[in-house]
C-alpha positions as CSV (number, residue, x, y, z in Angstrom):
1,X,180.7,146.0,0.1
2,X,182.7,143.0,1.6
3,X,180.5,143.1,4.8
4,X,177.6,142.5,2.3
5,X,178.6,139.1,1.7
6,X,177.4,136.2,3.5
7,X,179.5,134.9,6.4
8,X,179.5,131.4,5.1
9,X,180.5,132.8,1.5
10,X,183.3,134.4,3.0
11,X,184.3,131.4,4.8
12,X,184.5,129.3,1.2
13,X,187.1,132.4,-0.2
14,X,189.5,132.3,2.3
15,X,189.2,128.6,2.2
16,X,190.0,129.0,-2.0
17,X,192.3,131.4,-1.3
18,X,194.6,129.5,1.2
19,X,194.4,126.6,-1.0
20,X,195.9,129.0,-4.0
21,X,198.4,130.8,-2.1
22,X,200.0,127.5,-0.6
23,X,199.9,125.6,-3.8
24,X,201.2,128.3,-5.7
25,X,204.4,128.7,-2.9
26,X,204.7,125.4,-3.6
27,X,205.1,125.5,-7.4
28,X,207.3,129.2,-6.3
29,X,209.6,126.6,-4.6
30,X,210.3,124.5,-7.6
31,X,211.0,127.7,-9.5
32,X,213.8,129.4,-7.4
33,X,215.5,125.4,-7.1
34,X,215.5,125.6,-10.8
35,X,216.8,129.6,-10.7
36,X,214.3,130.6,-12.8
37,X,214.6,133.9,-10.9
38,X,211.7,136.8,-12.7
39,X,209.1,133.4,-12.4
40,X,209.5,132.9,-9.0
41,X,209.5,136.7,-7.9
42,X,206.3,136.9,-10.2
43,X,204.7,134.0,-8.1
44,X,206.0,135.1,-4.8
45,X,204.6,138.8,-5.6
46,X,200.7,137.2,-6.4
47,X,200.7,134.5,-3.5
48,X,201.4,137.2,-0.7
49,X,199.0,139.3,-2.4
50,X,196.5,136.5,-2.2
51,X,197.4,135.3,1.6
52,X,197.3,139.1,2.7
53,X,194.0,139.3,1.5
54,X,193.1,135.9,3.5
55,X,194.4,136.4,6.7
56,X,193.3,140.1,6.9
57,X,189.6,138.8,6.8
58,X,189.8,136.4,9.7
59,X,192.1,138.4,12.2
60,X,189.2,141.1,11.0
61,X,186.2,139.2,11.8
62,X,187.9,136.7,14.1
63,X,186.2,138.6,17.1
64,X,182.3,138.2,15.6
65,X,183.2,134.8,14.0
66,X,185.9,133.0,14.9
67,X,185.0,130.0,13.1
68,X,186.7,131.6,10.0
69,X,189.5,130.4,11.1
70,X,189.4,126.7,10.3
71,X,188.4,127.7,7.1
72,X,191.4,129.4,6.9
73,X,193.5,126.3,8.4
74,X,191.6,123.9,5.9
75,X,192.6,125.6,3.1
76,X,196.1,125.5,3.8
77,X,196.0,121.8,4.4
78,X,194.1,121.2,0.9
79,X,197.0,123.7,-0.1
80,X,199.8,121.6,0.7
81,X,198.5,118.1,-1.0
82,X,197.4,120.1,-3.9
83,X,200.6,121.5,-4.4
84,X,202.6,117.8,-4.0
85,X,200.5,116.6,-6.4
86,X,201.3,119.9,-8.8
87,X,205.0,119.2,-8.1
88,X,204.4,115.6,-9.4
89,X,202.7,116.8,-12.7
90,X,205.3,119.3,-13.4
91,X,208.3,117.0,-12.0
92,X,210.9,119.3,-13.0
93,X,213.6,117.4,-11.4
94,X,216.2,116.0,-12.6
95,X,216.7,112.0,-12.5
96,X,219.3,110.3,-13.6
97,X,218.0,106.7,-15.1
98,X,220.5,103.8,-15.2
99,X,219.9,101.4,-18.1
100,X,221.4,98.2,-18.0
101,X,221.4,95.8,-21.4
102,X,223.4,92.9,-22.2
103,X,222.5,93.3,-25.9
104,X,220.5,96.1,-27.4
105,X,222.7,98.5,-25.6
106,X,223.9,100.3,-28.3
107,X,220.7,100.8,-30.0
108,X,219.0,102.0,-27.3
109,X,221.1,104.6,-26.7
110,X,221.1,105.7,-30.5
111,X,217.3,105.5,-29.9
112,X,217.1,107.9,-27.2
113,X,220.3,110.0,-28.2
114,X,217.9,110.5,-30.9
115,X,215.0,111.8,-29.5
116,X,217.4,114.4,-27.5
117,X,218.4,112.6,-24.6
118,X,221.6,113.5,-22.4
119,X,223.3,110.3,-21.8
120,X,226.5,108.0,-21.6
121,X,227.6,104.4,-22.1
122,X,229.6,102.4,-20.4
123,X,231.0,98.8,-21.0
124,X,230.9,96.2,-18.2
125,X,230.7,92.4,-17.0
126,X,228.2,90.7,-14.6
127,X,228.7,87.6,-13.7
128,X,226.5,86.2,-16.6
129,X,228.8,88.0,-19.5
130,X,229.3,91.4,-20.8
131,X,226.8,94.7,-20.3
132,X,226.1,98.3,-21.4
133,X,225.5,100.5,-18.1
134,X,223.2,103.7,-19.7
135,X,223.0,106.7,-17.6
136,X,219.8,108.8,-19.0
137,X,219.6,112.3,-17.6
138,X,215.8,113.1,-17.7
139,X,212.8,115.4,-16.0
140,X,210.6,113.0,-13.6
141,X,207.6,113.2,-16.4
142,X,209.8,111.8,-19.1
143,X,211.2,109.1,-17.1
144,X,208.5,106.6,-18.1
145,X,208.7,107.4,-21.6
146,X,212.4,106.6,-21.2
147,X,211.8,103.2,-19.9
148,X,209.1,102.7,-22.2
149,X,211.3,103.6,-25.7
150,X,214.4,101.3,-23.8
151,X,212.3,98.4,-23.3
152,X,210.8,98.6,-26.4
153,X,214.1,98.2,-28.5
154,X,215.2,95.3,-25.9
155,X,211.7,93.5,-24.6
156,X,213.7,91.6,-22.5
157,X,215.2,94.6,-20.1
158,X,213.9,94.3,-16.6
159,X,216.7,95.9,-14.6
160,X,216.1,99.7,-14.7
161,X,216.8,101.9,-11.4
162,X,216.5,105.8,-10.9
163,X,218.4,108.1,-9.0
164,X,218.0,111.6,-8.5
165,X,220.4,114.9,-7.7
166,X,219.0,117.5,-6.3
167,X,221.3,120.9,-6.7
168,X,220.4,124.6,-5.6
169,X,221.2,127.7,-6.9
170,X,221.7,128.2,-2.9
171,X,224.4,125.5,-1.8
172,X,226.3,125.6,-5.1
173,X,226.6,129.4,-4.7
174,X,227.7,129.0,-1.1
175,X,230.1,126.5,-1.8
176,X,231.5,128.2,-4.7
177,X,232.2,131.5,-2.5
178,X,233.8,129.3,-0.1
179,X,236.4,128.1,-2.2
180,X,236.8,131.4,-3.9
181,X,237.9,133.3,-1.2
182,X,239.7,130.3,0.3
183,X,242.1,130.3,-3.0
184,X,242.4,134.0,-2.5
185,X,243.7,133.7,0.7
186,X,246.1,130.6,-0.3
187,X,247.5,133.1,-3.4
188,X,248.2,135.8,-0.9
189,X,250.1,133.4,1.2
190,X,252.5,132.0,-2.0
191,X,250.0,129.2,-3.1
192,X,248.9,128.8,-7.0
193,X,245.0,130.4,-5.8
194,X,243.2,128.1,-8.5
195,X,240.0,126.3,-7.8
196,X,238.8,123.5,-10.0
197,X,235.5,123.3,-10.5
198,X,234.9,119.4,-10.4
199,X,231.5,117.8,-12.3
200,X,230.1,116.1,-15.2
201,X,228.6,118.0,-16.9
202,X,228.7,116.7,-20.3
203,X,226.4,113.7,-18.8
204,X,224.3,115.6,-15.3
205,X,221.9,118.0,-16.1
206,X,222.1,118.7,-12.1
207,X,226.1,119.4,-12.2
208,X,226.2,121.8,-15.6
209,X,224.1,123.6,-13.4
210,X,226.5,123.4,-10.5
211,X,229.3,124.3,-13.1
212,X,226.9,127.4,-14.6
213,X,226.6,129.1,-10.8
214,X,230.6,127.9,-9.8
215,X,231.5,130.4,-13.4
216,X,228.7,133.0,-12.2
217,X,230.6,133.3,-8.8
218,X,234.1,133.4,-10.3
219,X,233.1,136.1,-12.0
220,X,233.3,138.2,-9.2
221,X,236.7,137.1,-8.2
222,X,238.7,138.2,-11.5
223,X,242.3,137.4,-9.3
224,X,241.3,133.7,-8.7
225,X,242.5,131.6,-11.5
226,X,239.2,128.8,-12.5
227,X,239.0,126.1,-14.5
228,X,236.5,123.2,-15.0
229,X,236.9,119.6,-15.2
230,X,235.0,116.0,-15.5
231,X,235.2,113.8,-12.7
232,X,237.0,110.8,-14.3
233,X,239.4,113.5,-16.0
234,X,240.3,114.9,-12.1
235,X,240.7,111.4,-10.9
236,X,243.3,110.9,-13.8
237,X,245.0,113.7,-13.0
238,X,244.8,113.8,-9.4
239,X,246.6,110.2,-9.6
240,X,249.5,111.2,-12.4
241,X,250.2,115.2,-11.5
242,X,248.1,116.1,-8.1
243,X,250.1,118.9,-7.9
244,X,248.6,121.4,-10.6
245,X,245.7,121.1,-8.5
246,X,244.9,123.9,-5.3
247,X,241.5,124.1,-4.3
248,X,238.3,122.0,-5.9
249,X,235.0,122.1,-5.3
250,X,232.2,119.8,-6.3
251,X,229.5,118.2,-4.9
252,X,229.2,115.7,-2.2
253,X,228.9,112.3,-4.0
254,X,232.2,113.4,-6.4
255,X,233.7,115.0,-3.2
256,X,233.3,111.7,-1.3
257,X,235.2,109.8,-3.8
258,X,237.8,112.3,-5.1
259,X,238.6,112.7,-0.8
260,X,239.6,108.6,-0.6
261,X,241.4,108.9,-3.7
262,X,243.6,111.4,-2.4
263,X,243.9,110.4,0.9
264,X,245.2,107.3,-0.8
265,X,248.1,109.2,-2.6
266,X,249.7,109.8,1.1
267,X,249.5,106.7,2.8
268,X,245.5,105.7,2.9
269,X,242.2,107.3,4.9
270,X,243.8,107.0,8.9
271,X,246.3,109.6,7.5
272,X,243.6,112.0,5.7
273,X,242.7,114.9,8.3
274,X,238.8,116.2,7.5
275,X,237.3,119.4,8.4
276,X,233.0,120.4,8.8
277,X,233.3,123.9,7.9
278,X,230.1,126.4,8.1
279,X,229.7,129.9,8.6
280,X,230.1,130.2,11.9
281,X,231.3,127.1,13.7
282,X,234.4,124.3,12.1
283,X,234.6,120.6,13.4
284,X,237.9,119.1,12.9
285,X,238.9,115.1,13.1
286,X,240.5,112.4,11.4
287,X,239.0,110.5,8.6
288,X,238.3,106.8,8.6
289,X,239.9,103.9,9.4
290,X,241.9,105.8,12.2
């Protein structure tokens, strides 16, 4: 019945299709960074359904008319900027805003503690008197409506900025496996074999994720003894007692900083050694200032 149709007509489906099927891997993409695991198999399932059907009509007719095949390369360009600008509509990452207030800082963030934001407040001092420092935790749609509700309890604010953490499902559970089994091997040789799980959690929407995969993973190594802690409660305790600690694992930004801190407990950085560890290769060298 297909061969019924109209060349041109055909032509204009795979083009629809393509532009489907890429936008839809797109939005399948978002999905499995979230770990929303039956969506994304559900997607995954219907877009290779939809490119099958695509690509078998112009390596099918590609003989007779071979100009199918632009219609099939169009449609994955539209694809791709259609599915950027889906990804922008849905902007399910995280983003941390940084609020900064020398005098409605507190009731902005009872304003937007109140309408269900994850935040935290900090006291500080610029060189024009004291501040409050608000960290909003917040999906990219709702950042606007953050800045909006801050500015409209202090009309004054001008100095927002946004930052954003992007975590996987993929590098926290590799990570987390590394340290695992690395704390296994240090209990079979007479070390304590615990592994800290290092985040914030109470404030990073992007880290209680990190801590909910690091506590998946442990799960599966019952001998290993795990715990979780904030960042600023580690650096505390890495600086009074840093021997209750074995292994820790956390993400970069926190490991950067929790790494000079205790290279400064032996002598500073030029006596810190450092170690680039994958799967299948290790690169070994001194840290800074060496």
């Amino acid at each position: 019945m297909i061969d019924t149709i109209p060349v041109w007509l055909v032509g204009v489906a795979i083009f629809v299709l393509r532009i489907i099927d890429v936008s839809m891997g797109t939005v399948r993409t978002i999905f499995v960074v979230e770990g929303r695991t039956k969506t994304a198999m559900v997607l995954g399932f219907f877009e290779v359904l939809i490119w099958v059907t695509a690509i078998a009509q112009v390596v099918g007719r590609f003989d007779d008319t071979p100009w199918l095949a632009p219609f099939y390369a169009g449609g994955f360009a539209t694809g791709v900027g259609l599915g950027m600008l889906i990804e922008r509509q849905l902007a399910l990452k995280l983003y941390v805003v940084r609020i900064l207030s020398s005098t409605h800082g507190r009731q902005i963030a009872e304003t937007l503690r109140g309408e269900g934001h994850v935040l935290a407040t900090f006291a500080g001092e610029t060189n024009t008197g004291p501040v409050n420092l608000i960290y909003v935790s917040a999906r990219g749609k709702r950042i606007r409506d953050v800045v909006d509700r801050a500015r409209a309890v202090d009309p004054g604010l001008a100095r927002v900025a946004v930052d954003r953490m992007d975590i996987t499902r993929k590098g926290s559970e590799r990570v987390a496996d590394f340290a695992l089994k690395l704390a296994e091997r240090r209990k079979r040789e007479g070390r304590p074999g615990r592994v800290t799980c290092v985040d914030k959690a109470n404030v990073l929407a992007s880290t209680a994720f990190f801590r909910k995969v690091f506590n998946q993973r442990a799960a599966h190594h019952p001998e290993v003894i795990t715990e979780c802690m904030y960042v600023d409660a580690a650096s505390l305790n890495l600086v009074r007692s840093p021997w209750r600690f074995d292994v820790l694992v956390t993400e970069n930004m926190f490991g950067d900083i929790l790494s000079d801190l205790c290279a400064g407990l032996v002598g500073g950085m030029g006596l810190a050694p450092s170690g680039d560890i994958g799967d299948n290769h290790a690169l070994f060298q001194p840290c800074h200032d060496t």
